[in-house]
N, C-alpha and C positions, 0 to 999 in steps of 0.2 A: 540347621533349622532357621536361625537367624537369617542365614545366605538367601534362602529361599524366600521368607517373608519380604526381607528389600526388595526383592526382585520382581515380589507380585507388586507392591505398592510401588514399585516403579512404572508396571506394567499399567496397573491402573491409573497413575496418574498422567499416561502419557496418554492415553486414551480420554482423560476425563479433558484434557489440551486437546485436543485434536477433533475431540464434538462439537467443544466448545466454538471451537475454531470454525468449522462448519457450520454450525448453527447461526453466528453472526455473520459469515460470508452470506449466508443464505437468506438472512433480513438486509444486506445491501445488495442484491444482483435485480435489483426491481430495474434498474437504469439496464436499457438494454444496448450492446457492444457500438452500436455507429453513437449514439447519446454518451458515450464515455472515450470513443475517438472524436465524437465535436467539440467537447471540452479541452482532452488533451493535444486536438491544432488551434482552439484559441490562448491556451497559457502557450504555447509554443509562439506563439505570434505574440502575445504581452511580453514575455522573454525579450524576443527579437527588435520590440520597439526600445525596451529598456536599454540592449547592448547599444541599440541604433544612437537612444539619448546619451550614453555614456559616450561612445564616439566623438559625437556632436560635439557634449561639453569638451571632454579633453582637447578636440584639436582647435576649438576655441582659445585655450588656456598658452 
């Protein structure tokens, strides 16, 4: 009986995760797939300046 009980509130609570989880994916997908690939090639390029600057510096040093 015990067995059983953990098992629902296991069940439940992975479900009660898992809505949850859906529910807020679902208040962020307003940004649609090329607006979250233009983002992810400008921090790729911010990145790419940074290593650039880190370069810089060191082979000044």
């Amino acid at each position: 009986m015990q067995k059983k009980s953990l098992t629902l509130l296991g069940v439940v609570l992975a479900w009660i995760v898992i809505l949850s989880f859906l529910f807020f994916h679902s208040q962020n997908d307003e940004k649609t797939l090329a607006e979250s690939m233009d983002e992810t090639k400008k921090e790729k390029q911010k990145v790419e300046v940074y290593l650039n600057e880190g370069r810089l510096l060191s082979s000044e040093n």
